[in-house]
Structure formats: structure tokens, C-alpha cells
C-alpha positions in Angstrom: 1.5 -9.5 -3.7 3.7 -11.7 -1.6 3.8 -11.5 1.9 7.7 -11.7 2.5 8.5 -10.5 -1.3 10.3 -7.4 -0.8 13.2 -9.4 1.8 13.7 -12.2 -0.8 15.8 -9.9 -2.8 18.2 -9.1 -0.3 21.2 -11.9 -1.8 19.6 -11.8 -5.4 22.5 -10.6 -7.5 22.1 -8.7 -11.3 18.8 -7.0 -11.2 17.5 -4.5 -13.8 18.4 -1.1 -12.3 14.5 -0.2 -12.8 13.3 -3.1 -10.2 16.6 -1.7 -7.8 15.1 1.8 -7.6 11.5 0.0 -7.0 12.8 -1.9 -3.8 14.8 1.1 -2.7 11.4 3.1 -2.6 9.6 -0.1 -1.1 12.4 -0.5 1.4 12.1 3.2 2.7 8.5 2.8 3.0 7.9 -0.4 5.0 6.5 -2.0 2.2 7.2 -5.6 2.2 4.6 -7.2 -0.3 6.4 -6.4 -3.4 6.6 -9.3 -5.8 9.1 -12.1 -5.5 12.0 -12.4 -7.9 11.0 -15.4 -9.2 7.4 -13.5 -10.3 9.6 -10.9 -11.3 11.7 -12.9 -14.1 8.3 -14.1 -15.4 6.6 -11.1 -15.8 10.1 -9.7 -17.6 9.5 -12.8 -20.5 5.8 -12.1 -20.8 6.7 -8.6 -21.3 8.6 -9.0 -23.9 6.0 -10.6 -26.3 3.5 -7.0 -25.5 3.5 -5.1 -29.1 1.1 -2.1 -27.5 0.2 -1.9 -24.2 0.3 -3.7 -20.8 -1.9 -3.4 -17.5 -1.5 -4.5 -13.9 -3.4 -4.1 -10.8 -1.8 -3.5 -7.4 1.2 -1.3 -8.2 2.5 -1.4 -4.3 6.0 0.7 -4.7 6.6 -0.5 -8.4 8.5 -3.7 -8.4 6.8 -5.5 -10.2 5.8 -2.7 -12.8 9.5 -2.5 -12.7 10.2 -5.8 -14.0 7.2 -5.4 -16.7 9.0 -2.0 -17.9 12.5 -3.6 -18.2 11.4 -6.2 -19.9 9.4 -4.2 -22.4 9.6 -3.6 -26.1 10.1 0.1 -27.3 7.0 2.2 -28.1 5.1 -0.4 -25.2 2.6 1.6 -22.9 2.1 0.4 -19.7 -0.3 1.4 -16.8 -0.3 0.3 -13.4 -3.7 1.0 -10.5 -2.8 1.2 -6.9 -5.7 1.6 -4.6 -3.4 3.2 -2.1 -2.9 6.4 -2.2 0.8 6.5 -1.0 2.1 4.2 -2.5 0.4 5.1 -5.9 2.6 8.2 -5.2 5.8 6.8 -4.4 5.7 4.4 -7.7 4.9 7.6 -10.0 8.3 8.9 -8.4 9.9 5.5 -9.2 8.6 5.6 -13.0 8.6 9.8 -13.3 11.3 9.5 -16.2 9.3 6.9 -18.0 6.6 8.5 -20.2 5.5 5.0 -21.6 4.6 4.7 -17.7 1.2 5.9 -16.0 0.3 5.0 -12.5 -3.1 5.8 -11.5 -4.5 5.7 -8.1 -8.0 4.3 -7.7 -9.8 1.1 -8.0 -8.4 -1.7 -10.1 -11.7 -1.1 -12.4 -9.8 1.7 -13.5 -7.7 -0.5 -15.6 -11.0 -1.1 -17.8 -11.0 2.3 -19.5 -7.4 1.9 -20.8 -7.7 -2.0 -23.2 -7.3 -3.9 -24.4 -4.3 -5.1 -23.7 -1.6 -7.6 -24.8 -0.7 -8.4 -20.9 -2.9 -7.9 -17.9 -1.2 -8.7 -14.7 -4.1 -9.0 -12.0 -2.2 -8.4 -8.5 -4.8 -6.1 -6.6 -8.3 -6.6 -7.6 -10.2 -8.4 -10.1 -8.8 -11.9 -9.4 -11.8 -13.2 -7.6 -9.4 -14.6 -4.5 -11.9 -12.8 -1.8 -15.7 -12.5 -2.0 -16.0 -8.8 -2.8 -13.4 -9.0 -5.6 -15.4 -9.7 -9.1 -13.4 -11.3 -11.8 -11.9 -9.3 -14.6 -13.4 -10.0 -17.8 -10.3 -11.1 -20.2 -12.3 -10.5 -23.6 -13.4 -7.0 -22.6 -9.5 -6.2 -21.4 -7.5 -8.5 -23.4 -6.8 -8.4 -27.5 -6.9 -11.5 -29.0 -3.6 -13.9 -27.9 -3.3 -11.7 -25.4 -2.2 -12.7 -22.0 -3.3 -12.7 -18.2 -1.2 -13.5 -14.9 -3.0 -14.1 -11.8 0.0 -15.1 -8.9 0.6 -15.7 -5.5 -0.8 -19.7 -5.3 0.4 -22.8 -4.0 1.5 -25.4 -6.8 -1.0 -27.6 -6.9 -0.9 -31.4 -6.5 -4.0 -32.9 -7.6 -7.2 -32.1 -8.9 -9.3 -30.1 -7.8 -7.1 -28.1 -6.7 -7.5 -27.1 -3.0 -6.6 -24.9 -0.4 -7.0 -25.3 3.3 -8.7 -28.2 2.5 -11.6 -26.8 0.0 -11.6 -26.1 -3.7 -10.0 -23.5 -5.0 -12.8 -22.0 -6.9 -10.8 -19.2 -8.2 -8.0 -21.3 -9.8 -10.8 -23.3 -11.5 -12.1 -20.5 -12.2 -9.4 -19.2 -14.3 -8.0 -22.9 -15.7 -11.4 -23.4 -16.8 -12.3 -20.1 -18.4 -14.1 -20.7 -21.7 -12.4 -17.1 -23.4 -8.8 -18.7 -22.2 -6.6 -21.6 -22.3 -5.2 -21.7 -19.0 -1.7 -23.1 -17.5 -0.3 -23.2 -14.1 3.5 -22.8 -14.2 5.2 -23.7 -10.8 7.7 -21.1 -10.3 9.4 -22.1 -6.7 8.2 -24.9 -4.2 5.6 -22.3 -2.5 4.7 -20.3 -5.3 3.0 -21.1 -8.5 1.6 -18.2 -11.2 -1.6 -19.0 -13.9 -1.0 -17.6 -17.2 -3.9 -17.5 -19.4 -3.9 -16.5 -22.8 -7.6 -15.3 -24.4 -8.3 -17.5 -27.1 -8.6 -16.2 -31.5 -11.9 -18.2 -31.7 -14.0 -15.3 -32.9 -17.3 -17.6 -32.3 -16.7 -17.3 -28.6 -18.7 -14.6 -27.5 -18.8 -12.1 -24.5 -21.7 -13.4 -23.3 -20.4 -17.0 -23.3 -17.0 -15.6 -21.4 -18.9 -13.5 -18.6 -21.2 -17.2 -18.2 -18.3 -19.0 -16.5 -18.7 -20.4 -13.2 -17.9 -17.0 -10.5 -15.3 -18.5 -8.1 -16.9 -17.6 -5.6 -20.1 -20.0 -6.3 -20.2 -23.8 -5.3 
């Protein structure tokens, strides 16, 4: 969720005419957190290497599911969890001729009876960025190679990585994951995404996975 992210696409030219119906519906609604284009072109590549089914949390007005869906092999399921009520209904509007597209409204736990998955994009709940916000568990939700986006950082310039001056637990949290091999990928000069993709090593198991330091511990 970007703060500004619906108003960055007001000069960006040749958009999927999916993601153009999202921001009309985000635009009419006063929603301005949608995802930033740069996001956007990201999640349309990771999309594109899904074979059955992709998950996000925090549908907003369906940008970003937009870009997920466009980018998107045929035969692809995808299913998107928006806490808010309204706006849960205004993206099923968006995606109401897709039926390889489910919006629910609820929790983001919700996403956790629907895996695995091939990509899980984690953009309202289960990141771990705020205290109340438990991490998702990528070897209960993600098949094996499969992939996990967790947006909306700074790039980072040294290590640890910090923010406003203290450790960003929940980026080390995710770098160092023991079920993942973790990369940052600096998408704009404010923005950076992690992409983590859940490692084959059948050894590695659950319990081992869930063991990893909680971001929000010291």
C-alpha cells in the first residue's frame, strides 16, 4: 500500500486496460493507496512465472490484483482479501468478468484456507510491519519455488538495515528466513520490494520455518 500510489499514474502512459478500470474505481472512491506503477510492472513479471494459483492481501480497489491478473498465465486462479468492506466490494465489481478472480472480504488469515500458492503478495496483513500483524508462514502458504512479495520499504544502504534510526526487524526478518532465500530489489529511489522464494530443501521443516526470529522481538 503506498501512500500517494494511486496519483503516480496520472502521466504513466500504456497501462493494461485491467489496472485502468482499477484506478478508475480507486479514483471515484477516494482511495489513494493503491500500488505504485513501478510495484505494479513487478508484480506483472512475477505473475507470469504462477502455473496454478496466486494470493494477495490488501485488495484496496484492485490495482494491484489488476496487474497480477494481466500478467497471468491462462487457467491461473487468483484470490485477493480486503479487510474493508467497501472496497472488497468495489474490486469484485472491477474483477466481476474474471472467473479465475475471487475477492473475499475478511481478514488476511483468510488467504490460509485457499494454498498453497505459487505467488503470495503480502500487502495488508501478515507482513509483520506493526506489532499486532503476525508473520505469514511461507511453507504452510507457498509450494515449493514459490514466491513471496512483501513492498512498500526504503532501499536500504547498509546493514542492518534501519529505519528511523532502529533495525528493521521485519526486513531481517524476511532476508533471513530459514524456509526462503530472500532479495531486496530496489525498484525507484524511495521504494524498494523483498521477494522471497521458499526454498526445495525438503529437510527443512515447518517447525524449523515457524522458529525464525518474529520481527517484532529484539
Amino acid at each position: 500500500m503506498s501512500l500517494s500510489g494511486t496519483d503516480a499514474y496520472d502521466r504513466e502512459p500504456g497501462l493494461p486496460a485491467l489496472v485502468e478500470r482499477a484506478l478508475a474505481a480507486a479514483r471515484a472512491h477516494g482511495f489513494p493507496h493503491s500500488c505504485r506503477p513501478e510495484q505494479g510492472r513487478l508484480l506483472h513479471a512475477l505473475a507470469g512465472g504462477a502455473r496454478k494459483g496466486i494470493g494477495e492481501t490488501g485488495t484496496g480497489c484492485g490495482v494491484g490484483l489488476a496487474w497480477l491478473v494481466s500478467g497471468a498465465r491462462d487457467g491461473v486462479r487468483l484470490l485477493s482479501v480486503e479487510r474493508d468492506r467497501e472496497r472488497a466490494r468495489v474490486a469484485s465489481e472491477v474483477f466481476a468478468d474474471r472467473p479465475d478472480v475471487r475477492i473475499l472480504h475478511g481478514d488476511w488469515h483468510r488467504v490460509e484456507d485457499h494454498g498453497p500458492y505459487d505467488l503470495l503478495v503480502l500487502d495488508g496483513g501478515g507482513t509483520g510491519k506493526t506489532p499486532d500483524d503476525t508473520p505469514a508462514d511461507p511453507v504452510r502458504l507457498l509450494a515449493p519455488g514459490g514466491r513471496i512479495v512483501i513492498d512498500d520499504f526504503t532501499p536500504a544502504t547498509d546493514w542492518p538495515p534501519r529505519h528511523e534510526g532502529a533495525v528493521d526487524r521485519p526486513r531481517v526478518f524476511w532476508l533471513e528466513h530459514p524456509a526462503l532465500d530472500t532479495v531486496e530489489l530496489p525498484l525507484a529511489e524511495d521504494l524498494a520490494t523483498l521477494v522471497g522464494t521458499r526454498r526445495r530443501d525438503t529437510g527443512l521443516s515447518r517447525t524449523r520455518a515457524l522458529g525464525a526470529e518474529s520481527p517484532s522481538t529484539s
